[in-house]
C-alpha positions in Angstrom: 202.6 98.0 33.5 203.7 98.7 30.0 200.9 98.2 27.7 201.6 95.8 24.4 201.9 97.0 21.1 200.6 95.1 18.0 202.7 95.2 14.9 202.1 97.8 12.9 202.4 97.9 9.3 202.3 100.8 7.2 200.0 100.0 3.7 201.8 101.6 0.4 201.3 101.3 -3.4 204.2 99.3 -4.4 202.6 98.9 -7.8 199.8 101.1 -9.5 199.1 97.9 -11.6 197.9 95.9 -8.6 197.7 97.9 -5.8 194.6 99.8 -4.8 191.3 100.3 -3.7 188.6 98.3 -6.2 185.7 99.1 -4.4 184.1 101.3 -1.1 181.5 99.8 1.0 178.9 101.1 2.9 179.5 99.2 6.8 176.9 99.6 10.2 181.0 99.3 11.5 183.2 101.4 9.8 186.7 101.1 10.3 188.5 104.4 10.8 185.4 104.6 13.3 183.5 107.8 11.7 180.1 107.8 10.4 179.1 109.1 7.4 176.2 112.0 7.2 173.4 111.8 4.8 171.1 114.8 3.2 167.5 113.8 1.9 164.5 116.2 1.5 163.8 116.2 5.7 167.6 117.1 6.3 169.9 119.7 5.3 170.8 119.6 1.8 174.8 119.4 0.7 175.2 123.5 -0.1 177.6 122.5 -3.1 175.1 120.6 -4.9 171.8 122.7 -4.0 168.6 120.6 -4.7 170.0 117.4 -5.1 168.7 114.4 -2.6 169.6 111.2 -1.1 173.5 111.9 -1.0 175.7 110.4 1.3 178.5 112.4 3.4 181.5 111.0 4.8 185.4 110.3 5.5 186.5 107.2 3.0 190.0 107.0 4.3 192.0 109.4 7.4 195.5 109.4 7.0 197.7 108.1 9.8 194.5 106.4 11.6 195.7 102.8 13.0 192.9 100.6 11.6 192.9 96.8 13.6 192.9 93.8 11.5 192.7 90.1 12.0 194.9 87.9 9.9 193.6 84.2 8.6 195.4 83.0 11.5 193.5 84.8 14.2 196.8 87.1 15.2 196.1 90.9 15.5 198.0 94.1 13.8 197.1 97.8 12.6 197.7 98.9 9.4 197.8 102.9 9.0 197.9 105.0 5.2 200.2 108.0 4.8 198.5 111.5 4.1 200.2 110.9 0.2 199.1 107.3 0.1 195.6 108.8 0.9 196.0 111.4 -1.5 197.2 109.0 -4.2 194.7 106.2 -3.6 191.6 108.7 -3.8 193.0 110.0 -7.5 193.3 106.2 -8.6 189.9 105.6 -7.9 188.9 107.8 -10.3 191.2 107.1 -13.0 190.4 103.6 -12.9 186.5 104.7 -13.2 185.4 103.0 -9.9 182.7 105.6 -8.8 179.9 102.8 -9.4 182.2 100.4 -6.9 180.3 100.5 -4.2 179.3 97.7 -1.8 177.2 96.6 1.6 179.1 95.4 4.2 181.7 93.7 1.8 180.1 91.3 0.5 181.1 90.1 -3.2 178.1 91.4 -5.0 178.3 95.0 -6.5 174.9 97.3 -5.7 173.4 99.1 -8.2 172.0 102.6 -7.8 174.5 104.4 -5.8 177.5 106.4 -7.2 180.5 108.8 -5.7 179.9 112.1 -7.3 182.3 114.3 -5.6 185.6 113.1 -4.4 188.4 115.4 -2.5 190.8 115.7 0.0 191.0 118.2 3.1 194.0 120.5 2.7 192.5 122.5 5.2 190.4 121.3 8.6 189.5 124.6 9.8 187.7 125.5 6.2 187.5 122.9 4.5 183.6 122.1 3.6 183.0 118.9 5.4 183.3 121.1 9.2 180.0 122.9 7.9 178.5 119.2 8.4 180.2 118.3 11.6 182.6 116.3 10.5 186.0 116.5 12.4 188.7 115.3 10.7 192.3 115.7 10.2 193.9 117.3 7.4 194.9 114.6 4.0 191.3 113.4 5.0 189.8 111.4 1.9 186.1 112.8 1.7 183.2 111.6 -0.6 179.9 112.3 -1.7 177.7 109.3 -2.6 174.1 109.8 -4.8 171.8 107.1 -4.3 169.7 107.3 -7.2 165.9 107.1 -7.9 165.8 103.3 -9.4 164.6 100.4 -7.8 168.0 99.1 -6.3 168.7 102.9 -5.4 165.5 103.4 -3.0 166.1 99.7 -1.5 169.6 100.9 -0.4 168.5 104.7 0.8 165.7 103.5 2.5 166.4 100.1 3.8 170.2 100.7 5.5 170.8 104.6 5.0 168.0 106.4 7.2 167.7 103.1 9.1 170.9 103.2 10.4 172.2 100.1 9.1 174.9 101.1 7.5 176.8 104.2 9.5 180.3 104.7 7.3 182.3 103.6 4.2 185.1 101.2 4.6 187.3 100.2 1.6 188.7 97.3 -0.3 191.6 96.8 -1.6 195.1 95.0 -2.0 198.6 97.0 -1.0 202.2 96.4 -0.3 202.9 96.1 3.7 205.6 97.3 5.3 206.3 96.6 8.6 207.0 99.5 11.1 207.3 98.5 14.5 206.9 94.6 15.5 206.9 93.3 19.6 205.9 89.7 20.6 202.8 90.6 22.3 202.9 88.4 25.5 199.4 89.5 26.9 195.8 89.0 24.7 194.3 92.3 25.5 191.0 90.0 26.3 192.9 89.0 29.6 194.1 92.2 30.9 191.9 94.3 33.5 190.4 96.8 32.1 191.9 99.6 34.2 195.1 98.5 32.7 193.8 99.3 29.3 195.1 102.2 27.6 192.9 104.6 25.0 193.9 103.0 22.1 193.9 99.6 23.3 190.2 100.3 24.8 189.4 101.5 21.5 190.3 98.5 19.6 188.0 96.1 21.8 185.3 98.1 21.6 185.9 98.4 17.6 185.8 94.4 17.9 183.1 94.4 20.4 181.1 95.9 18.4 181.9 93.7 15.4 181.0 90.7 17.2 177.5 92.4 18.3 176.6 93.2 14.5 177.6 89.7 13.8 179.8 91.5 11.3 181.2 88.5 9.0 184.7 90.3 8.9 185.7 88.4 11.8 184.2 85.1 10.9 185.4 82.1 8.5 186.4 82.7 5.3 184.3 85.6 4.4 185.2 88.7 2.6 186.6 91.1 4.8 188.3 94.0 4.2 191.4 93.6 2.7 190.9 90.3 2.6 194.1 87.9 1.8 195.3 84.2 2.1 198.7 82.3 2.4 197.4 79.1 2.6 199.5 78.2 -0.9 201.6 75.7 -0.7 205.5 74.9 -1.0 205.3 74.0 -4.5 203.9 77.8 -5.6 206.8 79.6 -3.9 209.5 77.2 -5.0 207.8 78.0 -9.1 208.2 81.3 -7.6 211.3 81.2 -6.6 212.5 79.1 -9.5 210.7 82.1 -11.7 212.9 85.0 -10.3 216.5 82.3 -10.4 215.8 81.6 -13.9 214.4 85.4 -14.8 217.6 86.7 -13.4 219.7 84.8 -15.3 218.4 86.0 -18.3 218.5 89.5 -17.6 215.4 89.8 -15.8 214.4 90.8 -19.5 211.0 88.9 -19.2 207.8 89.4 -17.4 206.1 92.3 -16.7 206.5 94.4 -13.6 203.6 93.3 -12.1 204.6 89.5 -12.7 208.1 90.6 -11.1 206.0 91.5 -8.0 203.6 88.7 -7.8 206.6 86.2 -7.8 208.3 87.9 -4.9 205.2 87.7 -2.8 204.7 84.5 -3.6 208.5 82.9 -2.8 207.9 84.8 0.4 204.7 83.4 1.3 203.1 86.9 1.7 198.8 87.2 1.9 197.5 87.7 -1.5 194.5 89.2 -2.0 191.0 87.4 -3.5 191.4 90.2 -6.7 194.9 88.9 -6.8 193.7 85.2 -7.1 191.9 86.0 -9.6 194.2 87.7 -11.9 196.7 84.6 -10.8 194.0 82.3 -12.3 193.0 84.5 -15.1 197.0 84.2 -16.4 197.8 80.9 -15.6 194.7 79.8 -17.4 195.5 81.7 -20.7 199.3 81.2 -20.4 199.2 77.8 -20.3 199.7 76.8 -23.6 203.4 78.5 -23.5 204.9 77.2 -20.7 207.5 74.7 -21.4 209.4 72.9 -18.4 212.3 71.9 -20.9 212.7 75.3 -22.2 213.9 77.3 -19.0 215.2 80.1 -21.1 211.5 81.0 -22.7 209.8 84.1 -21.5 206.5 82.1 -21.6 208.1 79.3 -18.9 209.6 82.1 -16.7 206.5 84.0 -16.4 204.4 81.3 -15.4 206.9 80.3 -13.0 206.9 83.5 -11.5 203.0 83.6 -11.6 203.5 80.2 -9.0 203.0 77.6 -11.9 201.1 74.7 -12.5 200.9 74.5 -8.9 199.3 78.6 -8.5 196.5 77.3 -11.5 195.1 74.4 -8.9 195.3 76.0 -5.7 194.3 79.6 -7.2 191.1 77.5 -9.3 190.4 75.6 -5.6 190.6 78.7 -3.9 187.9 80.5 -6.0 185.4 77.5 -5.5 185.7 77.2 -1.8 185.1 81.0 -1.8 182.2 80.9 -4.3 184.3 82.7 -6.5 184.2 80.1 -9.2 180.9 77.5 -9.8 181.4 74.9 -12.7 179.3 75.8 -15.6 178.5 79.2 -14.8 180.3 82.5 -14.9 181.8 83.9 -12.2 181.5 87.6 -10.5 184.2 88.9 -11.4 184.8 93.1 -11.5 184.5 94.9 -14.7 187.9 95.0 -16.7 189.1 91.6 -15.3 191.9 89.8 -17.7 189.6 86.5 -16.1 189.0 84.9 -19.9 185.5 83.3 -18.5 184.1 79.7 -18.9 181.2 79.0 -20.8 178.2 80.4 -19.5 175.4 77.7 -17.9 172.6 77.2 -20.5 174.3 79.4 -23.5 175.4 78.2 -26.8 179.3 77.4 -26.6 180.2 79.2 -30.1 183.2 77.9 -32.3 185.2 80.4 -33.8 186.0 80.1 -37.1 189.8 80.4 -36.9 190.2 77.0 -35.6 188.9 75.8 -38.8 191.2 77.9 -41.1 192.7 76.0 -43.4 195.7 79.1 -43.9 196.3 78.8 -39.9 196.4 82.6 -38.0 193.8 84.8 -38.9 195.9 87.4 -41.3 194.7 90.3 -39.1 197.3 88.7 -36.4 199.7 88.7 -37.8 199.4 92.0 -40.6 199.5 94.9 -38.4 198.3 97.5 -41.8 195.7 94.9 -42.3 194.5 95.0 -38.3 194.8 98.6 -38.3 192.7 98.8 -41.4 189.8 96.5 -39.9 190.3 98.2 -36.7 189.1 101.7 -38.0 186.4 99.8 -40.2 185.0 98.7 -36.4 185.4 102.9 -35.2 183.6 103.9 -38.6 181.1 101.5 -38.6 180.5 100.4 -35.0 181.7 103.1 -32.7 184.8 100.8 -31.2 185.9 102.6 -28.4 186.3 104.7 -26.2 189.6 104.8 -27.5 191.3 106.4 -24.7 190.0 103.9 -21.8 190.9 106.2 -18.9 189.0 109.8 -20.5 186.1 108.1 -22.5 184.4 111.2 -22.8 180.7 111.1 -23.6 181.6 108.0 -25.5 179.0 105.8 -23.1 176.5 108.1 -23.5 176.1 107.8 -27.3 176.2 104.3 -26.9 173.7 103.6 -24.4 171.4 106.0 -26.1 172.0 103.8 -29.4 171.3 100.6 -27.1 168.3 102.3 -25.5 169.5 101.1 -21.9 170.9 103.1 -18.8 175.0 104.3 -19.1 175.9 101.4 -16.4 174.2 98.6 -18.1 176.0 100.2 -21.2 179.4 99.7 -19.7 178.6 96.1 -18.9 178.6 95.3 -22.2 182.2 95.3 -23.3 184.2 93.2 -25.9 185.5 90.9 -23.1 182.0 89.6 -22.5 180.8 89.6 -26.1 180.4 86.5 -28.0 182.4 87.2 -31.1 185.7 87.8 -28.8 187.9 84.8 -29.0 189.9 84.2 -26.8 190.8 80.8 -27.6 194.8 79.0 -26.9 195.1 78.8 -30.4 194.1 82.5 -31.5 196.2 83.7 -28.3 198.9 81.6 -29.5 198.8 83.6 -33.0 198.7 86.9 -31.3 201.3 86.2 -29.7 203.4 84.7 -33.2 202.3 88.0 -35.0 203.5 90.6 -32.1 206.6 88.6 -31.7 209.5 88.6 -29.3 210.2 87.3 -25.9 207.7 90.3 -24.5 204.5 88.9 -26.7 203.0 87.2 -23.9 203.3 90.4 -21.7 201.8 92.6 -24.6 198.8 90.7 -24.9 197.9 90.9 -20.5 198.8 94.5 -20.1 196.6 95.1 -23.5 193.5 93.0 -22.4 193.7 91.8 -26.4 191.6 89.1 -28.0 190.2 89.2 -31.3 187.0 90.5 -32.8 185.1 87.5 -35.2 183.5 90.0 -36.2 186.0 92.6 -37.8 188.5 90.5 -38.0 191.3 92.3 -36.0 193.1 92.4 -32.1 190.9 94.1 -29.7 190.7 95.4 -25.8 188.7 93.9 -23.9 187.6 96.5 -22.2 186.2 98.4 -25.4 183.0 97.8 -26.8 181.4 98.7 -30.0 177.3 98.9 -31.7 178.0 94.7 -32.8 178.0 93.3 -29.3 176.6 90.2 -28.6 176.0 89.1 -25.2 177.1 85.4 -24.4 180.6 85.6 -24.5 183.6 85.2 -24.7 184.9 82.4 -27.1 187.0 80.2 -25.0 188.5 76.4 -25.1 
């Protein structure tokens, strides 16, 4: 008998803007089904690092490996990442400073204490340095080395589910383009066939959920967080906004949008999985861009991008969607990943500030619309309070100095940021003159790729992502 074949889908990065891998998580199960070795004062230390203790060894993502995966409604596939996919994946996750993104067993909550401190790929399997530890794997191998540090949270992790044994490997998450490869109508559930009948890599998928079901491991169950989690339960009304989105973009020259919002709109008018990050980003715009959509205006940039985003109907389902996965609780903040575009609500229990531009008599604040004037106060903020980094992506020892001005640790110095600070408005009606003072059809898209709100405190447009000495936890300042 001809054994059944599962549609197979190859993952690729169809947009560096959306697609990648956000965090790595430490799983008794690990997907590509190879453990991870770790190094502590009893055990041979990592040669490459000498002294150092408590580090984690391990394959984060092999090239070509067919990983099984359960959809929301229960039907099976494998996904598999080309050796460049690999390569380009592992060199986003650094540029995008994720090496504190680490979780256990996916759930929502980051852990502290544990960071990737060396990152490569295996270009050769016969010398590359993992063989000297055992490892096995095939060349375009993504390899990592985790530190679990010496606080509180750090010992917890090393010595409650490293040396125990409960967690065994890292498995990612992420969001990525699929492409199918190879598709057959699988007529058989390999639960029902004998198991002489079963080939190797059919065996080796049941015992891979076998073993999931014996962990109770919550990928399989619900509406949990699994990886690469995504839903299409959206209705009709999001992918005819979509649809409507790209008609009406095209029309105009497909001049509006960015390319991201291009993307979202076709995988929305398609009723593709979208991804809980994704969710939120869809909620984080539609909440913010609100104020300029127009449903009698179909040739506005600000209707057509909300369109393509899903619409009114994307804000309700996307907000729902966030509750029922305890993504979103009224009255408090949610957990959402550091650099999110999510504006916030007003924190349970803090003081809901005003800002004072609502109550200016001239209307915009000048530095929004005087670009000399916001570049003046913006280098007033770099002189007097360190407002930086300015180059997100190579910040240099720019958290250093500030944490040492702050007295805290580096991480609880990159927490702090102007997105969460309560002098960062980031109010419909200061959006609104942002956008007036930037001007043109592309305003909208200018403010969301720049993160920009503005600083109450220097009076001019700032990232969100930034920080500076002034910040005041509490924030941000929102309707």
């Amino acid at each position: 008998m001809k054994p059944n074949k599962l549609p197979l889908f190859e993952l690729m990065i169809g947009d560096e803007a959306t697609d990648e891998i956000f965090a790595i998580s430490l799983v008794e199960s690990p997907a590509i089904e190879l453990d991870f070795q770790y190094f502590g004062k009893e055990l041979i230390r990592f040669a490459e690092v000498s002294k150092a203790k408590r580090l984690i060894m391990g394959p984060i993502l092999v090239p070509n490996k067919r990983i099984f995966r359960v959809d929301g409604e229960g039907k099976n596939y494998e996904v598999y990442f080309k050796p460049e996919t690999v390569r380009r994946l592992s060199q986003m996750y650094l540029e995008k400073k994720y090496t504190d993104s680490a979780t256990i067993e996916h759930d929502t909550k980051k852990i502290k204490g544990i960071n990737l401190v060396e990152s490569w790929i295996v270009d050769n399997k016969f010398q590359d340095k993992s063989k000297a530890f055992g490892f096995q794997v095939p060349e375009g191998t993504w390899m990592g080395v985790f530190r679990v540090d010496e606080s509180t949270e750090g010992k917890n992790i090393w010595d409650e589910y490293v040396t125990t044994g409960k967690v065994r490997g890292f498995s990612i998450e992420g969001m990525f383009e699929h492409s199918l490869v190879a598709a057959a109508k699988v007529e058989e559930q390999l639960w029902s066939k004998d198991i002489n009948e079963l080939d190797e890599e059919e065996a080796g998928i049941l015992l891979g959920k076998i073993k999931a079901i014996i962990s109770k491991d919550k990928r399989y169950k619900g509406k949990q967080r699994i990886e690469m989690e995504s839903y299409s339960d959206y209705g009709d009304g999001i992918r005819n906004n979509a649809k409507r989105g790209i008609e009406l973009n095209e029309k105009n020259g497909n001049k509006c949008a960015t390319q991201t919002g291009k993307v979202r709109a076709q995988q929305l008018a398609n009723g593709e999985p979208i991804s809980v990050e994704t969710i939120k980003r869809m909620y984080s715009y539609l909440s913010r861009a609100a104020e300029y959509y127009d449903e009698t205006d179909t040739t506005a940039c600000g209707t057509i991008s909300y369109l393509l985003w899903g619409g009114k109907a994307a804000l309700s389902w996307s907000r729902n969607k966030l509750r029922e996965l305890g993504e979103l609780v009224e009255g408090e903040s949610p957990s959402f990943p550091q650099g999110s575009t999510y504006p916030g609500e007003a924190a349970k229990g803090k003081k809901k500030y005003k800002s004072p531009a609502l109550f200016a008599e001239a209307g915009c604040p000048p530095a929004t619309q005087d670009v000399e004037l916001n570049l003046e106060n913006r280098q007033k903020a770099i002189d007097e309070a360190m407002y930086g980094p300015l180059d997100i992506n190579n910040p240099g020892d720019y958290w250093d100095t500030i944490a040492e001005k702050w007295d805290v640790p580096v991480e609880e110095a990159k927490g702090k940021v102007c997105g969460n600070c309560a002098a960062f408005n980031l109010t419909k009606t200061v959006l609104n003159c942002i956008a007036e003072g930037i001007g043109g059809e592309d305003a909208l898209d200018v403010i969301e790729a720049g993160d920009l709100g503005y600083c109450e405190i220097y009076k001019f447009k700032c990232n969100a992502n930034r920080s500076c000495f002034a910040h005041i936890d509490g924030g941000p300042i929102v309707d």
